[in-house]
N, C-alpha and C positions, 0 to 999 in steps of 0.2 A: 504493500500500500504506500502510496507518494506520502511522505515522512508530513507535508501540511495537511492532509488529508487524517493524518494518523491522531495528528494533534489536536486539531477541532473536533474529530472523535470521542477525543480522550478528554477531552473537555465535557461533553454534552452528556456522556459518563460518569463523568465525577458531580455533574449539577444532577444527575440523576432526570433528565429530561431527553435521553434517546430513544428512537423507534423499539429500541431491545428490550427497556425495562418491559414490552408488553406485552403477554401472548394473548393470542386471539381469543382463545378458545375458554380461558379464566375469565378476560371481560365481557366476553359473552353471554355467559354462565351469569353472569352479575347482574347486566341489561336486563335478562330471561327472567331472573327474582325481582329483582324491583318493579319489571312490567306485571309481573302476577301479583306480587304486593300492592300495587297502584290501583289493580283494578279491584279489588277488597277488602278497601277502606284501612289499610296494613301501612304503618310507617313507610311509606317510600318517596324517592327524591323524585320520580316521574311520579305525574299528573294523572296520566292514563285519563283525560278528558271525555266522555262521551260524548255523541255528535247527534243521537235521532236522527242519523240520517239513513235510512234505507238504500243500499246499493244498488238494490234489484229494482228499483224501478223503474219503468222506462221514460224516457224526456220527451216530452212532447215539442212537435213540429212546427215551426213556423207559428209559432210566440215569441217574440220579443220581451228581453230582459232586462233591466240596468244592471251593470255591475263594477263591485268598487272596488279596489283592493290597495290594502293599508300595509304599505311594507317597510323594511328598517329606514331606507331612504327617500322615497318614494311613494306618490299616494296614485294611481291608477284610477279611468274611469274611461264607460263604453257603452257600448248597447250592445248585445248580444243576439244571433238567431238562428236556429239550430232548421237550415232547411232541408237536410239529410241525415239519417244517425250520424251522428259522429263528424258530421262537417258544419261548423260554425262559422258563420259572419260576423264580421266584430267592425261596426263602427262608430262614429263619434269618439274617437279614443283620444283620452289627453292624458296628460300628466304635469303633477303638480308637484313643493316639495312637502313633504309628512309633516303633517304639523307638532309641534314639539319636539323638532331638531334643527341644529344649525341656530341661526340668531332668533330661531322660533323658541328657544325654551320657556318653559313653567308659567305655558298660556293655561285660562282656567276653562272650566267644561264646557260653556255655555261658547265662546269665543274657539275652541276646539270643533264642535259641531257647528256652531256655525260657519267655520271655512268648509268642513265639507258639504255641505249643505248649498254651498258655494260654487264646489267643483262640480256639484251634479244640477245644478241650475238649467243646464244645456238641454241635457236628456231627461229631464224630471217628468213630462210627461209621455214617454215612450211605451211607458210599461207600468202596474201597479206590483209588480214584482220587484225585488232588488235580491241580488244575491250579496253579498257583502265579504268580502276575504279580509280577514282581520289579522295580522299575524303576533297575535301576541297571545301570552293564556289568559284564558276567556274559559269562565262556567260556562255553559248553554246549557239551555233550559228546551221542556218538549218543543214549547211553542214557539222553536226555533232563535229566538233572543238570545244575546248572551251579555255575562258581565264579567267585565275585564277584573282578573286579580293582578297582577300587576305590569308594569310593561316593563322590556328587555329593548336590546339593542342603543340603549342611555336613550333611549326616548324621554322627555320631561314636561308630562301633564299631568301631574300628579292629583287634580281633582279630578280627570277622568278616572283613575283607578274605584272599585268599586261600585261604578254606575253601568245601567244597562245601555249596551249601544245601541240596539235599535232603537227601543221606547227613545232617547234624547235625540238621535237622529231625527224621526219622526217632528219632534220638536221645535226642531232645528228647522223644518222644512214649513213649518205652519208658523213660525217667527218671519220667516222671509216669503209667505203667501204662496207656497207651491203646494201640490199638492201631494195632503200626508195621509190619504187611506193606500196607504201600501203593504204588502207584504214583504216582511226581511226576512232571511235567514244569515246567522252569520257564521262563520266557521275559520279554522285556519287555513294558513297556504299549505300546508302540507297535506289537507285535505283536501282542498280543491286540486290539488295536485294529482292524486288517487280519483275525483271523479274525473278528471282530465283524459287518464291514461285508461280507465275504466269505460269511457266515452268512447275509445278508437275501437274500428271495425275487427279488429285481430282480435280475439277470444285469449284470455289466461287461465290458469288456477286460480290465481288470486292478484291482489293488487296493493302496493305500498306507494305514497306519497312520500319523498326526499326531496330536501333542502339543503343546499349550503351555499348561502351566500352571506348576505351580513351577517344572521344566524345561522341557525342549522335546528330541523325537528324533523319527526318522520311518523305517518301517520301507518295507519292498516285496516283490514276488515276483521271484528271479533267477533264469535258466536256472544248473543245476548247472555246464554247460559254460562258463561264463564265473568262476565260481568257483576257480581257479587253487592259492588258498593250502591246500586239502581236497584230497585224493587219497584213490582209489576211489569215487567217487561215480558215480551212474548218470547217465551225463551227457546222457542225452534229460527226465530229472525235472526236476525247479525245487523253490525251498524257498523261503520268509521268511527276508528278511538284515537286521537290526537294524543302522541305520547309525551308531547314537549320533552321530547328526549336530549334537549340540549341542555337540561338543569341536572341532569347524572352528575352526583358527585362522588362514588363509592370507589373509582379506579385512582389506581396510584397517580401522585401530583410529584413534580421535582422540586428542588428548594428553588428556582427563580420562577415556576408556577404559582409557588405559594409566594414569592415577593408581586410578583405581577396581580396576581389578585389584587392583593392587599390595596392597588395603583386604581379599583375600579369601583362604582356605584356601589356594588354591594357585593361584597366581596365573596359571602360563603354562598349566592347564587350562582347558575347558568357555570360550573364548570367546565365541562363539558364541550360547551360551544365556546367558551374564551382560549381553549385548544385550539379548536380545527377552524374556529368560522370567522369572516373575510372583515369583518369589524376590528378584531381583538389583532389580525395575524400581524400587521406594522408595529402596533404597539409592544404587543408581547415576544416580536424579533429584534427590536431596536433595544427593550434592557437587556435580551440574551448577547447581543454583540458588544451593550457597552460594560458588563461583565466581563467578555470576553478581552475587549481591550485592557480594561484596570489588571486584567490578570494577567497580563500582557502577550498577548498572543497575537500583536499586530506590531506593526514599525509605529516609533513615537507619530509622524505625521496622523497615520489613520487612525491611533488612538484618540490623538487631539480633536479630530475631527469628525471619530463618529461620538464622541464623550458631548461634545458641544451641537449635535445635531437635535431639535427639537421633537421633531416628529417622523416618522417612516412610512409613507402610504405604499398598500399593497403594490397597486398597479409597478413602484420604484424597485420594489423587490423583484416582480415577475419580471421586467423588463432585463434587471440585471441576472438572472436567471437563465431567461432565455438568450441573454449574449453578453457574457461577462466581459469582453472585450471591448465594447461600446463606451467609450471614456466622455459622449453626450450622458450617457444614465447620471443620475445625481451620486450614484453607488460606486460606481463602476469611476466616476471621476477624483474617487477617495482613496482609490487603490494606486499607492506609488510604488509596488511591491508587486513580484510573482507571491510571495507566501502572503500576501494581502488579499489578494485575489482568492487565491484557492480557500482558505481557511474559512472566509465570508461564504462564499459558496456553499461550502462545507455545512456551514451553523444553519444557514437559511434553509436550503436544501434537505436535511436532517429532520426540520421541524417541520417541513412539509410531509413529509417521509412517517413521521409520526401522528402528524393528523391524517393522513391516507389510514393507516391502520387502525388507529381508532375509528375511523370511518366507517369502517370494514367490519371491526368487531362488531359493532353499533347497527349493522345493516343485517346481520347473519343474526343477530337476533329474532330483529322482527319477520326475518323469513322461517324461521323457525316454529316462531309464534303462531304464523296461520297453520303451521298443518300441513302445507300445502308445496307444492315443486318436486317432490320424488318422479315425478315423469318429465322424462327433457324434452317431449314435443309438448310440453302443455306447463311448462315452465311457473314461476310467479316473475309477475312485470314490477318494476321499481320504475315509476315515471320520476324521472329527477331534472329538478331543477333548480336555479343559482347561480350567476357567475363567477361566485370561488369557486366551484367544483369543476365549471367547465372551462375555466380561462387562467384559471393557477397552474404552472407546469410542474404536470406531471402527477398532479393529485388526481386528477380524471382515472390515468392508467393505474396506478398504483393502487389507488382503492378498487376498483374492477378482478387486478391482482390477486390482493389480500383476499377478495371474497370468494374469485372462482376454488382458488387453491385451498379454504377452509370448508367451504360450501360443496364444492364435486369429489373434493379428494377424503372428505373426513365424514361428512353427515348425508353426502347423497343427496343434496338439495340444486335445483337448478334455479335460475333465474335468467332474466332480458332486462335491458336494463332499456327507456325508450325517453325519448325527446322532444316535449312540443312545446314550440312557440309558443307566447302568453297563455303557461298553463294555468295560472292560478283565475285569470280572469276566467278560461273557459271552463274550470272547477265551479267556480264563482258562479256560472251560466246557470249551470247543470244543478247546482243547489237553490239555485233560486228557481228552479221550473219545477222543483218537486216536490215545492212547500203544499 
């Protein structure tokens, strides 16, 4: 092994934050209890959310739907029409920025609702449907509403937390004279994600909803009768359970995991995702390097230099990743050094390398959990979306990897893994047509 290649190893080692501390098949085992625990009202750090949402039913044609979706950056809106199975028209499509982030923070609820209230002003009367993508954890209740228990991704509306979003929505729309006899359903992206891929004309065993981008969660279909924490439910149905599986805190953390926490809103939440997802990965690469420097694993210049740098965004990272020899990168301009070069490379790459596998442990879970993939023509589908997953080098293939090589080689399980374009809105659709 190239002796700087050897070293940034041995570093990531001794911080007890490398791809090795982890095996699959232990975190796995972990995910598998805490999702059973979650659904039976049992101490666990996943949510196991339930959704009322029936999978089996079929979407009706050529209705028209609004649909919103509220994501870590970004607030989404559309009309939706579904004038073949599974082939959706999507217009009026805008986008706006998420309210309570950026110089939006710590707006109060009524001023929250009222922007979007705002963004849907265009399309309001299109449809008395709305499907609504909410990406945060949110009770939902039968009649489709839900209420936010807190938000993730540093979002900062703190008086929306514990209020119901439809009902204020609704509110919000008869303050500003639109009109509010609507139907909402609201749910997560990772569920609209699952009706997304559950939408496509190709038939599965079963179906999971993935995310990784600012966050990361992943949804599934559970029998009712395994559902324990819900009473009266028909226990021969099934529904989508929103794992918020980005708040898993039970797998090993390294010591500058645990300083990094320590750096964010609340520290002993969303572990999990302050690992692998596209929000936390600058942050939490830029004190692993300037560790790396104080320990001095770099020439004084790019010690000086990455000690003194304020912030690291992804995109600077992947950039440098993808062509370490680009001395335009902000990265790649710090390296006055071959062992500068490689060692960075090293750190960064490593920690990508370690959220693909926790990915992966994370993913072999929830295929597990259905039951469902022992036959490889009839596979289960993981509709995945994000662009950390799909634009960060190398975490794409790596986590595909990690899962074929646990999943076909050890437990006999098969999967497909499939990609569509604004899946959350046309999730989004599909939950709002089957209210």
């Amino acid at each position: 092994m190239n002796k700087h290649v050897q070293l940034g190893m041995n570093f990531l080692q001794n911080y007890k934050i490398d791809s090795e501390q982890y095996d699959i098949d232990e975190v796995c085992k972990l995910f598998l209890d805490e999702m059973k625990k979650g659904l039976n009202e049992r101490n666990s750090s996943l949510m196991m959310i339930p959704t009322y949402i029936d999978t089996e039913t079929t979407v009706p044609l050529n209705e028209p739907v609004i649909v919103l979706d509220a994501g870590g950056t970004n607030f989404r809106t559309a009309t939706v029409i579904f004038e073949k199975p599974g082939i959706p028209t999507i217009t009026k499509y805008k986008k706006f920025p998420m309210p309570g982030t950026g110089n939006d923070e710590n707006i109060g609820r009524l001023e929250f609702f009222d922007r979007i209230a705002g963004f849907v002003e265009e399309s309001s009367s299109d449809s008395n449907r709305i499907g609504f993508c909410f990406s945060y954890p949110t009770e939902i209740f039968p009649n489709g509403d839900g209420k936010l228990l807190h938000f993730t991704k540093e979002v900062k509306a703190p008086d929306v937390v514990e209020t119901m979003i439809g009902k204020n929505l609704l509110e919000a729309f008869k303050r500003k004279g639109l009109q509010d006899q609507k139907n909402i359903v609201i749910l997560n992206d990772t569920v609209a994600t699952l009706l997304a891929g559950k939408a496509q004309e190709k038939m599965y065993s079963s179906y999971i909803g993935f995310i990784l981008g600012t966050g990361t969660n992943c949804s599934y279909i559970e029998k009712n009768l395994n559902i324990g924490k819900v009473h009266n439910l028909i226990k021969e149905d099934s529904q989508a359970i929103n794992i918020e599986s980005g708040k898993s805190g039970l797998f090993k953390s390294g010591i500058l995991d645990e300083e990094f926490f320590a750096t964010t809103d609340k520290p002993l939440e969303g572990r999990f995702e302050k690992i692998v997802s596209g929000a936390y990965q600058g942050p939490l690469a830029l004190m692993v390097l300037k560790k790396a420097a104080k320990d001095g694993l770099f020439s004084n210049s790019f010690k000086e230099s990455i000690i003194n740098l304020a912030t690291l965004e992804p995109a600077v990272m992947d950039g440098f990743l993808n062509y370490p020899g680009n001395i335009v990168n902000p990265l790649g301009k710090l390296c006055t050094t071959e062992s500068d070069k490689i060692i960075l490379f090293t750190i960064m790459d490593q920690l990508i390398e370690r959220a693909a596998k926790l990915t992966a442990a994370q993913l072999a879970a929830v295929v597990l959990k259905t039951g469902k993939g022992d036959d490889p023509t009839y596979p289960v589908c993981i509709a995945a979306d994000g662009t950390t997953y799909y634009k960060t080098k190398g975490l794409k293939f790596r986590t595909e990897y990690y899962l074929k090589e646990y999943l076909e080689n050890t437990k006999n399980r098969y999967v497909e893994f499939c990609h569509l374009d604004d899946a959350p809105l046309i999730g989004a659709a599909v939950a709002g047509l089957l209210i």
